[in-house]
C-alpha atoms as one frame of an Amber mdcrd trajectory, in Angstrom:
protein
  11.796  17.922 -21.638   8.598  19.799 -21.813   7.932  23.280 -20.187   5.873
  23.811 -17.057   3.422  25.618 -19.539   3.760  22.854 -22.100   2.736  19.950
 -19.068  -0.190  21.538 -17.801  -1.341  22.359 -21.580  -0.864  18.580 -22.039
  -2.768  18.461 -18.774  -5.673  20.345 -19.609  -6.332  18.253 -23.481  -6.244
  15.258 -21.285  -8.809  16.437 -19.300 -10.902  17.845 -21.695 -10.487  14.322
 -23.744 -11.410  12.218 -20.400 -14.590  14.170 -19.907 -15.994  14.590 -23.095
 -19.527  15.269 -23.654 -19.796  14.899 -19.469 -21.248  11.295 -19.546 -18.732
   8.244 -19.425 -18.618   5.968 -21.831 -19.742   2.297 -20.679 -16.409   1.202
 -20.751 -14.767   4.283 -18.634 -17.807   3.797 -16.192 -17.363   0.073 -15.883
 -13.294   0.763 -15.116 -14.183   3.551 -12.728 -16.241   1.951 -10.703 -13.873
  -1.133 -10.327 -11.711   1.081  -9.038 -13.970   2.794  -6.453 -14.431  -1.025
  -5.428 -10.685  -1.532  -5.354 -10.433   1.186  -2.430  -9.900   0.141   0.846
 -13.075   0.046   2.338 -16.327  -1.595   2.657 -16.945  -1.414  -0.719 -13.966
  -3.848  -1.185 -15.933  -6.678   0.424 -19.469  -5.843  -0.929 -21.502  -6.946
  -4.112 -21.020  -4.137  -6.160 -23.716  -4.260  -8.927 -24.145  -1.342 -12.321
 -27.148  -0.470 -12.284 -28.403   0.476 -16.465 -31.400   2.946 -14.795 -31.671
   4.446 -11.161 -33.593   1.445 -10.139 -32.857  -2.048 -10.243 -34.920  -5.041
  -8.940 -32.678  -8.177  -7.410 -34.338 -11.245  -7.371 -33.584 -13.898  -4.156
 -33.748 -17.291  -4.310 -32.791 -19.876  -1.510 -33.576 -22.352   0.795 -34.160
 -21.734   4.416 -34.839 -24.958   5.826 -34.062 -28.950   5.266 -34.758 -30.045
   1.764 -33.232 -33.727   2.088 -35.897 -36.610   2.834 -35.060 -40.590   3.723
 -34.976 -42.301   0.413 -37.394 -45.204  -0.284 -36.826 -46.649  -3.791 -39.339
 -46.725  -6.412 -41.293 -44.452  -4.171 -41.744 -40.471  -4.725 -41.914 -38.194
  -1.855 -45.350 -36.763  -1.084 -45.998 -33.437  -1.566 -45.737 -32.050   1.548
 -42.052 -33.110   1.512 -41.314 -31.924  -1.587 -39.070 -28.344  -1.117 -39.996
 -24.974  -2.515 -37.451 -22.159  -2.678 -37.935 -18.922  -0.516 -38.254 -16.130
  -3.213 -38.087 -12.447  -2.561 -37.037  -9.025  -4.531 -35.461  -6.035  -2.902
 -35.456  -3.180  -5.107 -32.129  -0.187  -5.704 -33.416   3.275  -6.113 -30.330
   5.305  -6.877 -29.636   8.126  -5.295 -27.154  11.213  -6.917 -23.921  12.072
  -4.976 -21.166  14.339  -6.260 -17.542  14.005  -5.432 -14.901  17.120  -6.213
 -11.653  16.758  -6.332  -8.883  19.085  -7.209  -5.615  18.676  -8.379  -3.022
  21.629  -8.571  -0.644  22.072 -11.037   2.295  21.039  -8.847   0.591  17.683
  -8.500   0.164  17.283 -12.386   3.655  18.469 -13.485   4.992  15.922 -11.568
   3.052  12.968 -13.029   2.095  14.077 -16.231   5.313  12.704 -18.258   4.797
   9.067 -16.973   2.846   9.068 -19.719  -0.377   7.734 -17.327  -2.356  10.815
 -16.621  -5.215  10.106 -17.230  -4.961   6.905 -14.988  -3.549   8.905 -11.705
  -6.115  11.532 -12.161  -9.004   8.533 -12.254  -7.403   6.565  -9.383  -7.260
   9.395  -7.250 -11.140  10.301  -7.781 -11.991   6.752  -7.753  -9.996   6.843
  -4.111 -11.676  10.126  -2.840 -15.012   8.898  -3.831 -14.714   5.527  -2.282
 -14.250   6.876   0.846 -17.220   9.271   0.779 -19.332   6.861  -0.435 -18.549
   4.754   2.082 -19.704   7.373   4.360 -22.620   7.220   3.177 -23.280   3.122
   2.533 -22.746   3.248   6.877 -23.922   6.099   8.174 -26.921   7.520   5.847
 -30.013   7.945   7.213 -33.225   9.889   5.677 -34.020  11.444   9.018 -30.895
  12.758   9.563 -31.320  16.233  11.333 -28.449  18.503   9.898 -26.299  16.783
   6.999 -28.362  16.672   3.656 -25.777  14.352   2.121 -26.330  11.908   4.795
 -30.189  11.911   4.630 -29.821  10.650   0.818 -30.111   7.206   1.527 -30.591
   4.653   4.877 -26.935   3.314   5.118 -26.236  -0.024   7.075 -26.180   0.520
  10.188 -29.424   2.211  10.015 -31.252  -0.580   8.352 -30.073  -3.109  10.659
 -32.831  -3.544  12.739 -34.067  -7.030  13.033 -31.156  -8.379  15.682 -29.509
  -5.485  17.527 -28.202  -5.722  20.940 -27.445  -2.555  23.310 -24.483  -2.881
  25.322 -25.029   0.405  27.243 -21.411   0.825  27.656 -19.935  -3.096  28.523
 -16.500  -3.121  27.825 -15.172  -4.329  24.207 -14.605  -7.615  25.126 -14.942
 -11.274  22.897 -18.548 -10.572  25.450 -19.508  -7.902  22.771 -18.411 -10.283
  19.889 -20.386 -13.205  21.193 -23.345 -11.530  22.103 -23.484  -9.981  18.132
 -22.694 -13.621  16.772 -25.782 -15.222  18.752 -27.780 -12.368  17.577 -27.701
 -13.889  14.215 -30.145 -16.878  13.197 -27.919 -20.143  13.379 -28.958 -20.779
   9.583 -27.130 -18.176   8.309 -23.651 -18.998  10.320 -22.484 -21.778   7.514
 -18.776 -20.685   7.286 -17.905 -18.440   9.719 -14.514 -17.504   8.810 -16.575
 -15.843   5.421 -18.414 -13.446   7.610 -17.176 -10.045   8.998 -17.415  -8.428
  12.525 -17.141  -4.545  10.797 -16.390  -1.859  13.315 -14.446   1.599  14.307
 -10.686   1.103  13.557 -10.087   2.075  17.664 -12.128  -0.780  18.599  -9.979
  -3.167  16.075  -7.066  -2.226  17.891  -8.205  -2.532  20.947  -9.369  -5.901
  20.222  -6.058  -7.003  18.785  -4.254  -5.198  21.694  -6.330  -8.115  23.746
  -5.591 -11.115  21.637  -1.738  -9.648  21.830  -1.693  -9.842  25.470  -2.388
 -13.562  25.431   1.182 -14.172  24.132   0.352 -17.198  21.214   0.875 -17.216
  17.694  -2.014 -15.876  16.763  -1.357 -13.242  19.161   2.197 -12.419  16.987
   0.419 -12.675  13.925  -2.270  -9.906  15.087   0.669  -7.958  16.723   2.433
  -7.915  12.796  -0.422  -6.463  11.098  -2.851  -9.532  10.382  -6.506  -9.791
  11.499  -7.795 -10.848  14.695 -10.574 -13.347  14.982 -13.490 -13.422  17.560
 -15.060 -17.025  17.551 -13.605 -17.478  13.555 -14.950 -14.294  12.256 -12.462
 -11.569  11.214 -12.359  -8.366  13.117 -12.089  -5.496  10.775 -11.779  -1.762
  11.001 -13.388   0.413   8.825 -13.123   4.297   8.531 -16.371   4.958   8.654
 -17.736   3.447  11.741 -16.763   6.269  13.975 -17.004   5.966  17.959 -19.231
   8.712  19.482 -20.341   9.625  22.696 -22.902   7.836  25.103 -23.290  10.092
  28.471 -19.804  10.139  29.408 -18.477   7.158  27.710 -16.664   6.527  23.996
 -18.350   3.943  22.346 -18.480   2.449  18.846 -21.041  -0.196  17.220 -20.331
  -3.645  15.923 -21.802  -4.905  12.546 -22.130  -8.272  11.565 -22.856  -9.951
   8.035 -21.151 -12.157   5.304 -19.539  -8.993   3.105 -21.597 -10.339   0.092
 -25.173  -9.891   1.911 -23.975  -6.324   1.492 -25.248  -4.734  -1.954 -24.140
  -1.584  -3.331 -25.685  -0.495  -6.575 -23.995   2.244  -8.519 -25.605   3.463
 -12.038 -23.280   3.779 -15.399 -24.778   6.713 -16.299 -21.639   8.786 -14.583
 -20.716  12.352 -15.370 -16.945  13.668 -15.221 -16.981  17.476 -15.653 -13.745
  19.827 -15.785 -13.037  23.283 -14.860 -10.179  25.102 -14.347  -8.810  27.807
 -11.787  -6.103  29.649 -13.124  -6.272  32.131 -10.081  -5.521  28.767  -7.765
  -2.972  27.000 -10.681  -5.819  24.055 -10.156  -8.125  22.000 -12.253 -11.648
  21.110 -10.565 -12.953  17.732 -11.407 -16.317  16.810 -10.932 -18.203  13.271
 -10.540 -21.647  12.832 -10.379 -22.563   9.457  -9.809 -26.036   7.472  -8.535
 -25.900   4.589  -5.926 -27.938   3.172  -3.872 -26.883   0.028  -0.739 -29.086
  -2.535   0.621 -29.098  -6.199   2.337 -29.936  -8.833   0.132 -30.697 -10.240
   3.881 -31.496  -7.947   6.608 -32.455 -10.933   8.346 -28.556 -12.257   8.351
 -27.119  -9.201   9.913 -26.410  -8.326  13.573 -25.886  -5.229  15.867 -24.060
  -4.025  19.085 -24.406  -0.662  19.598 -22.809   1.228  22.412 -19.815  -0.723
  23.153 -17.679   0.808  24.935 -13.676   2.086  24.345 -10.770   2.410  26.572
């Protein structure tokens, strides 16, 4: 069995090896942000696109109205019946954000002789930087008075702007839910079950807490862990919609979109630097990273803001 010394000087080649030169390799890049996706959050649902510069252009193509016509053989349709695709770009401009983490020895001695270092040390920034980039996909916004990390990049919640809907403090009830799904255009709602109602994780449970009381099967099912439904579209809790304060009320906001409308744009040009703190029997581990989010649809997303908590 190796020596405390002997594990942490295995520890410290293995670091040095995974951060070589600074810049990741495609292939370590592609795998690390897979498992930034893999975290439980947002990012789990949404597109996820590598981006080869800091800016990417995504081209959109679709239809947003009938295309079918009666059929009359031997006869071709004029051309003002003839359909022509709605086409559109939205553009990524990445954005750098750095994630630290540290890891003491203590940590590393007891992990190092499974003989999968160097994937523990990756999952656990991949984990720690999910979470604060999912901070940031939500809650960013440019004109954001007092957090500079924040005011990198309009998250979500800040570009939704097109169908929003104040509560001023009504009650999270399937009111607030119904109100958000008739925000969106009818056009959009094709399969409702695919789209997400996102919100705080206290308004989750208070909605499942509600669906509970009703004392049916779904109501067990939501009781046991499973998600509960407002008119066919999963409830889900995410860490990053916070409630906050509105006069003296708690209140939390409701987002609504299919999870794949949701874009987040990473680059592969991402930079793993090591140091460590002998003083603090640590190793620092740096990632700096670009990303940018966006709608591919702003126009399929809804609002509630200021719904009110228990």
């Amino acid at each position: 069995m190796m020596t405390n010394q002997q594990l942490i000087e295995k520890a410290a080649m293995t670091l040095a090896t995974l951060a070589s030169g600074g810049l990741m390799n495609p292939e370590q890049a592609s795998t690390f942000i897979r498992m930034v996706q893999a975290a439980p959050t947002i990012l789990k649902d949404a597109r996820m696109v590598e981006m080869a510069s800091d800016t990417r252009k995504i081209e959109k193509l679709g239809f947003g109205q009938r295309i079918l016509r009666p059929g009359v053989e031997g006869t071709a349709l004029a051309d003002n019946q003839r359909a022509v695709p709605t086409t559109g770009t939205i553009t990524l401009n990445a954005k750098e954000v750095i994630a630290e983490v540290n890891i003491t020895y203590d940590t590393l001695e007891n992990n190092i002789e499974k003989d999968n270092l160097q994937q523990t040390i990756m999952q656990l920034i991949a984990e720690r930087a999910a979470l604060d980039i999912e901070e940031l996909v939500i809650n960013g916004d440019t004109a954001h008075a007092t957090d500079a990390y924040l005011k990198l990049i309009d998250g979500l919640l800040k570009q939704t702007t097109s169908h929003v809907r104040d509560l001023a403090s009504a009650a999270l009830t399937k009111d607030a839910f119904k109100k958000t799904y008739g925000a969106v255009p009818a056009k959009y709602m094709r399969n409702p079950a695919e789209w997400r109602f996102y919100t705080s994780h206290m308004a989750e449970l208070e909605w499942k807490d509600q669906v509970v009381a009703r004392q049916t099967a779904l109501g067990d099912a939501a009781l046991q862990g499973g998600m509960a439904n407002a008119y066919g579209v999963p409830v889900k809790g995410i860490a990053m919609i916070q409630p906050y304060a509105a006069s003296t009320d708690t209140v939390t906001d409701i987002l609504l979109t299919h999870p794949k409308n949701i874009i987040v744009g990473m680059s592969r040009n991402i930079r793993l630097e090591v140091d460590k703190d002998i003083r603090e029997r640590k190793f620092i581990i740096v990632l700096t990273a670009k990303l940018d989010t966006l709608f591919e649809e702003e126009d399929a997303v809804a609002k509630a803001i200021k719904v009110k908590l228990p």
